[in-house]
C-alpha positions in Angstrom: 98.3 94.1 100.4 100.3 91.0 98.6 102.3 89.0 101.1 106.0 88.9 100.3 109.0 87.2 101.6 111.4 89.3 103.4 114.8 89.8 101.6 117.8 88.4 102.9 119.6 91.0 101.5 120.8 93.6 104.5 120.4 96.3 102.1 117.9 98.5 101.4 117.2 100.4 97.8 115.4 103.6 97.9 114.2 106.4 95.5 113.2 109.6 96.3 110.5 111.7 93.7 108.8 114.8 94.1 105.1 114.8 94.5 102.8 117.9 94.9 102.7 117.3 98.7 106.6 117.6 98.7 109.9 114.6 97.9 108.9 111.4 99.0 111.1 108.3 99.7 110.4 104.7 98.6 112.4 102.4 100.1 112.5 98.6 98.8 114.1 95.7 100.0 114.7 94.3 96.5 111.4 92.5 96.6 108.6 94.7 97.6 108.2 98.3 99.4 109.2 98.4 102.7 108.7 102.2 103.1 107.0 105.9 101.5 108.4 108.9 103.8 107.5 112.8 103.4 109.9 114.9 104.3 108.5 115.1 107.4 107.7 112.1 108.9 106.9 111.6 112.7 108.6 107.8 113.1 111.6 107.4 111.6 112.3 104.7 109.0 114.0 102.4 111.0 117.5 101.3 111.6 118.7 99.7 108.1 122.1 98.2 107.9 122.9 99.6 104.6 120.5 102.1 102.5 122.2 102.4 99.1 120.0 105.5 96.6 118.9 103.2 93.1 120.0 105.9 90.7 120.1 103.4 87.8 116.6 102.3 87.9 117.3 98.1 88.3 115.1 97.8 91.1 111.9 97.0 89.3 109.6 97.2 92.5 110.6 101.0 92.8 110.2 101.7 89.3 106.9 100.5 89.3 106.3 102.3 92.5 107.3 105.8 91.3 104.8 105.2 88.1 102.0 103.9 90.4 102.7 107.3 92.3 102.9 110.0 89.5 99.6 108.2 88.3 98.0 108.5 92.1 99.0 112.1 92.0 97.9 112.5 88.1 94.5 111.4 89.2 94.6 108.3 87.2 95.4 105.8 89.7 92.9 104.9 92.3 94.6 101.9 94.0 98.3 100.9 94.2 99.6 97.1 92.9 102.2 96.4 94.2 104.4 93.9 96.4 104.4 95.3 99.9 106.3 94.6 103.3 105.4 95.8 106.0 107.1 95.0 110.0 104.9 95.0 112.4 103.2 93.8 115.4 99.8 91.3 114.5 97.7 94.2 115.6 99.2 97.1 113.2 99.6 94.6 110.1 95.6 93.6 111.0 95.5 98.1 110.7 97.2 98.2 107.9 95.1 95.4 105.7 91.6 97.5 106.9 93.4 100.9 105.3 93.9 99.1 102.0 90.4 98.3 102.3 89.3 102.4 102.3 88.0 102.9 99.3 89.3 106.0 97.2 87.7 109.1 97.9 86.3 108.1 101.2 87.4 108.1 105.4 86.9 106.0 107.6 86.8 106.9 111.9 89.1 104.7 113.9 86.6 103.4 115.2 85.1 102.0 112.2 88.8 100.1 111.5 88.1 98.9 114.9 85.3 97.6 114.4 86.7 96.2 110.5 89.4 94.6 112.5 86.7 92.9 114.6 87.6 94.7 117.9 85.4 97.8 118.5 87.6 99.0 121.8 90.3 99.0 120.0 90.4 102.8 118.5 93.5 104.0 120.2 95.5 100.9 119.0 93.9 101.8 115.8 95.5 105.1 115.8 99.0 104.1 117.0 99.2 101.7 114.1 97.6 104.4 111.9 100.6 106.5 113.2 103.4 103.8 112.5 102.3 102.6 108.9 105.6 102.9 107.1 104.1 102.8 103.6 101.9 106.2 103.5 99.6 107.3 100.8 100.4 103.9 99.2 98.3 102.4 102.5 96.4 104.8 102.9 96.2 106.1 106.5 95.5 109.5 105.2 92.0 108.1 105.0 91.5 108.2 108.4 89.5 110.5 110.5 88.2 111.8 113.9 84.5 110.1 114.7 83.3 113.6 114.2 85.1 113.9 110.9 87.9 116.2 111.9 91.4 115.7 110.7 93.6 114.2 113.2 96.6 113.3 113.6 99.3 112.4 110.3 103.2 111.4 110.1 103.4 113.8 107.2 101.9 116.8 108.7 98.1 117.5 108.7 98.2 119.9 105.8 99.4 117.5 103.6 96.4 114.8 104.7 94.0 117.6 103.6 95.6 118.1 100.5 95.3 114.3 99.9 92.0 113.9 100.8 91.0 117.1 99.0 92.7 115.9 95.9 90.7 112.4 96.0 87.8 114.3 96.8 88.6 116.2 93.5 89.4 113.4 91.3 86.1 111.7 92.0 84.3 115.1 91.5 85.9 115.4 88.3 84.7 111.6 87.6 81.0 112.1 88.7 80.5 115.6 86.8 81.6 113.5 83.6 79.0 110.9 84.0 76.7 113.5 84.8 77.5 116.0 81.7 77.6 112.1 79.4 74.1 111.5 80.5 
């Protein structure tokens, strides 16, 4: 996750583009992301002054964005570079760096971001910031599980976690049967 200044700029750009799992919108303060909403999203984006749609394509972050998506969802892209912002109390911006940290392909129990974050009590907190990161998929709270493995709780709805985790899961099948078939 880069630290970036926050815009003065009241206005917030946004793109939407249609995934497998359904449109999603990017939202960008001119500067970095600020935002990646399903359609159905359990906390809303927040209160923006102004949210104007870039149609045109000028806002460079979100074009890079939408590429660094298709190429998630194309199975080419394991991790996402790009300029984010994310508000947030200490605690869920100390959440959010440990998801980044998930590698592809893998979970993670909130209690193991607990423990990552250095406080091994805290697996509730853990999963109210894991259900308030405003930048899905890109930071991936998908890749967050039950202690027992079972797919909890997700803003976007559970089904489409389990299709993103099964597509991962796929991707890096597809990658190890290749090394295997090359030996």
């Amino acid at each position: 996750m880069h630290a970036t200044p926050v815009s003065s700029d009241p206005v917030i750009r946004y793109i939407e583009t249609e995934s497998p799992i359904g449109m999603l919108t990017v939202t960008s303060d001119g500067n970095a992301i600020t935002g990646l909403f399903m359609e159905t999203y359990r906390h809303a984006a927040g209160n923006r002054i102004e949210w104007i749609q870039d149609t045109s394509g000028k806002d460079e972050v979100l074009s890079t964005a939408r590429g660094q998506i298709s190429e998630y969802f194309a199975g080419t892209r394991e991790r996402f570079e790009l300029p984010l912002h994310m508000a947030g109390t200490t605690m869920q911006r100390e959440v959010w760096a440990a998801l980044t940290r998930i590698p592809y392909g893998e979970t993670r129990s909130y209690g193991a971001i607990a423990a990552a974050i250095g406080n091994t009590k805290a697996s509730r907190a853990v999963g109210s910031a894991n259900g308030r990161n405003p930048i899905s998929i890109i930071v991936p709270c998908h890749r967050v599980v039950g202690a027992n493995g079972s797919l909890t709780g997700f803003g976007g709805g559970v089904e489409r976690k389990a299709w993103l985790l099964a597509h991962e899961a796929r991707v890096m099948g597809l990658r190890l049967g290749t090394l295997r078939r090359g030996d």
